[in-house]
C-alpha positions as CSV (number, residue, x, y, z in Angstrom):
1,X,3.8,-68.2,55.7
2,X,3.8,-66.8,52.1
3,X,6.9,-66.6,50.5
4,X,7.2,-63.9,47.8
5,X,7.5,-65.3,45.0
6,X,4.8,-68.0,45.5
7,X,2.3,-64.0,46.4
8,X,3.7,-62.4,43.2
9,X,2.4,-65.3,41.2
10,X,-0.6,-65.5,42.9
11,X,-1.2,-61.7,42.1
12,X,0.0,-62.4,38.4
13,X,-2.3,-64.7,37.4
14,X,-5.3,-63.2,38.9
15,X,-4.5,-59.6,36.9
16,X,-4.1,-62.2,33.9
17,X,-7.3,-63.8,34.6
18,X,-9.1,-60.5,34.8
19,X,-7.7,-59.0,31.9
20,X,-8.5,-62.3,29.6
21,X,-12.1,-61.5,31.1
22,X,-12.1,-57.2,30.4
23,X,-11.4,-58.1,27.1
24,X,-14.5,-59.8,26.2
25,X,-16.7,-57.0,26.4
26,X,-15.8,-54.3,24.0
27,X,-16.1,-50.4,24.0
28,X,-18.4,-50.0,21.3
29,X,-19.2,-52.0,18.2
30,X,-19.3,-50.0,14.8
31,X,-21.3,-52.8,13.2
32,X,-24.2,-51.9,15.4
33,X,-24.0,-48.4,16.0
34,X,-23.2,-46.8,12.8
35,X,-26.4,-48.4,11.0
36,X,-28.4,-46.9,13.6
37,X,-26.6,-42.9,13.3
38,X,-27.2,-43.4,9.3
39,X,-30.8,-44.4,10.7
40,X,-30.8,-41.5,13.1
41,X,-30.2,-38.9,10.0
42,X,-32.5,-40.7,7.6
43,X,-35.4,-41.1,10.3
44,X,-34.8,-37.6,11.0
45,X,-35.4,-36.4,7.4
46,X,-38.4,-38.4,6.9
47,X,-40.3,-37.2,10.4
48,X,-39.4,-33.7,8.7
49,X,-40.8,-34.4,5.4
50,X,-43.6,-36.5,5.6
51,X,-46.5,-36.5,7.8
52,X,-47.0,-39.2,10.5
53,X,-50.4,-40.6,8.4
54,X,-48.0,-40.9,5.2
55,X,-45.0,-42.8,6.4
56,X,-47.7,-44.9,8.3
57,X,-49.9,-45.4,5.4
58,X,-46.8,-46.4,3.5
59,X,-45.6,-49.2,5.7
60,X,-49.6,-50.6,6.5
61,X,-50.5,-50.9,2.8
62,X,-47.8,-52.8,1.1
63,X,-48.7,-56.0,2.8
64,X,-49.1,-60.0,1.9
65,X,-50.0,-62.4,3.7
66,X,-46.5,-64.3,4.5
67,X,-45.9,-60.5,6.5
68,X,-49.2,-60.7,8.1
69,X,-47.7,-64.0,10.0
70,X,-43.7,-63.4,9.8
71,X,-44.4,-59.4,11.9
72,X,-46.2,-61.0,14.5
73,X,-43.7,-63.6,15.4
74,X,-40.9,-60.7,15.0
75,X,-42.6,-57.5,16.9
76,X,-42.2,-60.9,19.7
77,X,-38.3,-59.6,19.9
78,X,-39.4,-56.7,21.6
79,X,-41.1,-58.2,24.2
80,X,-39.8,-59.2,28.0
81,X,-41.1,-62.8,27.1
82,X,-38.4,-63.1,24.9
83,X,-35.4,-61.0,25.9
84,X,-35.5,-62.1,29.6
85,X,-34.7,-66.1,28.7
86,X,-32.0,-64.6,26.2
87,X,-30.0,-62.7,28.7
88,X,-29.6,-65.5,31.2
89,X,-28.3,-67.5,28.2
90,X,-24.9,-65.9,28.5
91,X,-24.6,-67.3,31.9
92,X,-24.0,-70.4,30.8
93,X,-20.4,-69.1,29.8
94,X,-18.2,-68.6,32.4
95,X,-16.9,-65.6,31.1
96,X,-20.2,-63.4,31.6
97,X,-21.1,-65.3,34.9
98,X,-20.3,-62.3,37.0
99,X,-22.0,-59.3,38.5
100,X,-20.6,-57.1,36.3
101,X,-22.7,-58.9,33.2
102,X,-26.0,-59.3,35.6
103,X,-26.3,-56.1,36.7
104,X,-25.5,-54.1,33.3
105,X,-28.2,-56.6,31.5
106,X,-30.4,-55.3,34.3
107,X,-30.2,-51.9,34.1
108,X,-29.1,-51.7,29.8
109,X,-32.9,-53.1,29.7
110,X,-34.8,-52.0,32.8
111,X,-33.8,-48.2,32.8
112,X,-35.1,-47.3,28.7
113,X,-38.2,-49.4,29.7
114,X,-39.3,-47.2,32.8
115,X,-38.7,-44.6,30.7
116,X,-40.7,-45.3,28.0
117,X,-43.6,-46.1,30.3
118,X,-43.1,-43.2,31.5
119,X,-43.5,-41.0,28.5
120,X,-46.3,-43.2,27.0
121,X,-48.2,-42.4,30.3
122,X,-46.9,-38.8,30.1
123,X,-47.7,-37.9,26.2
124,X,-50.6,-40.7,26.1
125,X,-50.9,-40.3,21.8
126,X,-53.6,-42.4,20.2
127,X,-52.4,-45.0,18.1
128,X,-53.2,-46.0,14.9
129,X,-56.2,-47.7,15.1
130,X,-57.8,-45.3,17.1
131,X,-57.0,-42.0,14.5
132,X,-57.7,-44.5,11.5
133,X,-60.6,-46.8,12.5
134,X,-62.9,-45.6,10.1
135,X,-60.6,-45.6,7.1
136,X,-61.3,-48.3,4.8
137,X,-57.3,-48.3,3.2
138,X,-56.1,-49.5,6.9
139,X,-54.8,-53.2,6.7
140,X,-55.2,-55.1,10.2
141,X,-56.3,-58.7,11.0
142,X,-59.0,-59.8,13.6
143,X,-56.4,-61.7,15.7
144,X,-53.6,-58.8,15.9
145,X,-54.1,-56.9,19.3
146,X,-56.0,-53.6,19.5
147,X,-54.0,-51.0,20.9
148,X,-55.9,-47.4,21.2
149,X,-53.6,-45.1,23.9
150,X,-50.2,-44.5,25.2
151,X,-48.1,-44.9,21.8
152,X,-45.3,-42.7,22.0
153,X,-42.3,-43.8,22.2
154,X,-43.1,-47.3,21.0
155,X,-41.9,-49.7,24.0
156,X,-41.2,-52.8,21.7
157,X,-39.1,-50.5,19.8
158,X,-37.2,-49.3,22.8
159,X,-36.6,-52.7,24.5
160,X,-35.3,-54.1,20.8
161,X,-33.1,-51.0,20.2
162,X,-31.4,-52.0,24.1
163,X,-31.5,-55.4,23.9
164,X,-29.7,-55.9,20.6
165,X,-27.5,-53.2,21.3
166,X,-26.4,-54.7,24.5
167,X,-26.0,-57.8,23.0
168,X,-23.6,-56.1,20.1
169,X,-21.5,-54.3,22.7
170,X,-20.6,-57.5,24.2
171,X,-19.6,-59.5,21.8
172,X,-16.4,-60.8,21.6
173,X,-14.4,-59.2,18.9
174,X,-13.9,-62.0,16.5
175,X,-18.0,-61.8,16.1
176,X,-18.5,-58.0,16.0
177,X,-20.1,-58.1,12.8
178,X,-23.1,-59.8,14.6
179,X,-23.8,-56.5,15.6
180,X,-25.2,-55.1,12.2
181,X,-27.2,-58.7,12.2
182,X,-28.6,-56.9,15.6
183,X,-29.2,-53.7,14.6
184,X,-31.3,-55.1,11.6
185,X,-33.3,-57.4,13.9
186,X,-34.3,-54.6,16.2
187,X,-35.3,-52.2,13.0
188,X,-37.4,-55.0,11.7
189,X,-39.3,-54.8,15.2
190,X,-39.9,-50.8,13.9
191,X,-41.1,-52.1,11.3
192,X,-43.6,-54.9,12.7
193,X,-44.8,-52.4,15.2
194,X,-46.4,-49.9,12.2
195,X,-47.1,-52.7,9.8
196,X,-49.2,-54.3,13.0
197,X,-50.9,-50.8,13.1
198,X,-49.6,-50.5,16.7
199,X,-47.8,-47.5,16.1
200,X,-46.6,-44.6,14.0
201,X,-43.2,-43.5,12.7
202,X,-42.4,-41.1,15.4
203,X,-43.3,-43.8,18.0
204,X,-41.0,-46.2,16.5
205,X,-38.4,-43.6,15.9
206,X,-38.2,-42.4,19.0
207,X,-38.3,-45.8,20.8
208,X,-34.8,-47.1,18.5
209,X,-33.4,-43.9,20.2
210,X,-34.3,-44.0,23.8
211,X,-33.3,-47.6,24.0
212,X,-30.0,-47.4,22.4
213,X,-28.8,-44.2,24.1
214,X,-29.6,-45.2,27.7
215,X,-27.6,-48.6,27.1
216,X,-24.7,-47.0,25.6
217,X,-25.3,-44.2,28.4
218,X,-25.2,-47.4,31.1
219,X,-22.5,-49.4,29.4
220,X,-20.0,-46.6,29.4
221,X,-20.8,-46.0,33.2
222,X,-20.7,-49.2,34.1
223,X,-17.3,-49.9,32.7
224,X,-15.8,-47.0,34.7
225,X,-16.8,-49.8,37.7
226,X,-15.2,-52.1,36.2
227,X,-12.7,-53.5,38.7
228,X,-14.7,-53.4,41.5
229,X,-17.2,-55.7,40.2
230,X,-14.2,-58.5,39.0
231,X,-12.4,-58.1,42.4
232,X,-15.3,-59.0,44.2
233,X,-17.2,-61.4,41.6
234,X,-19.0,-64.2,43.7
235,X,-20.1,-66.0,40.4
236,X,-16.7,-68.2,39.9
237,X,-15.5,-68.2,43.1
């Protein structure tokens, strides 16, 4: 037998424990995403106002050789290599052991990626390397990869842009201001993809977008769902 006050207890504490755990992830984080509108506008103008071989030219010329070995280490945060082992990090905490936390990391990083594959196969632009082989201003070294086909949107561009905004729109409040630390590591990744002669402006551009709008697309969905996915978490049971 359950008396009633013992049940209303019961039921108080575990709308407690669930609202102590909503609270964590929070609706949007300015830090993050208003860097990347002011990006949005300035990208914008410059696609409009310079050709693709000028901002290009731009970024692969002003070179040294400290850049030559920091971009390849940081066009790395792009890749699955890295972001994979970083989102199971978080389930070390119990508050992001939960479904709720697997499956939006899941989908926040899967869904821009098969779309971006599926415009690179779609548009299939030559790269760089391919358009400029010939010119003697290009900068590249022996050892960076040689990429010819497929370069727009950029996917290293699009899995940064999702995975650091993902990461910014759950962080817990007191360390919101993380997120502008994230949005800059994901435009440095921009930047390392046309610096490495991997891709142009447009690619890049175009990558930052389709990664951050499907995540903020799939976080805003998700949350609707919400309380289905704490009422029946398996993680901490």
């Amino acid at each position: 037998m359950v008396y009633p006050d013992l049940a209303t207890n019961k039921k108080y504490y575990s709308r407690k424990k669930y609202c102590l755990i909503r609270t964590r992830y929070i609706k949007a984080n300015s830090y993050f995403l208003l860097p990347f509108l002011l990006w949005v506008v300035i990208g914008g103008i410059l696609l409009f106002t310079c050709s693709k071989r000028d901002l290009f030219h731009f970024v692969n010329t002003h070179y040294s050789d400290w850049a030559d070995h920091a971009f390849v280490y940081i066009t790395m945060l792009g890749q699955a290599e890295v972001i994979i082992p970083c989102l199971l990090v978080p389930l070390l905490f119990p508050a992001y052991r939960n479904w709720w936390y697997v499956l939006m990391a899941t989908l926040c990083n899967l869904i821009p990626f098969f779309l971006e594959q599926l415009l690179k196969s779609w548009f299939d632009h030559p790269r760089p390397r391919l358009l400029f082989y010939d010119r003697l201003w290009m900068h590249y070294q022996p050892e960076w990869p040689v990429y010819l086909s497929r370069g727009f949107p950029s996917g290293h561009s699009t899995g940064a842009f999702s995975f650091f905004c993902f990461l910014s729109l759950i962080l817990p409040s007191k360390y919101r201001a993380l997120g502008l630390l994230f949005f800059l590591a994901a435009l440095s990744v921009c930047y390392s993809r046309m610096y490495l002669t991997a891709h142009f402006f447009d690619d890049v551009y175009a990558g930052s977008i389709i990664g951050t709008v499907c995540t903020l697309a799939v976080y805003f969905i998700m949350n609707n769902y919400k309380n289905f996915f704490y009422k029946k978490d398996t993680f901490n049971q």
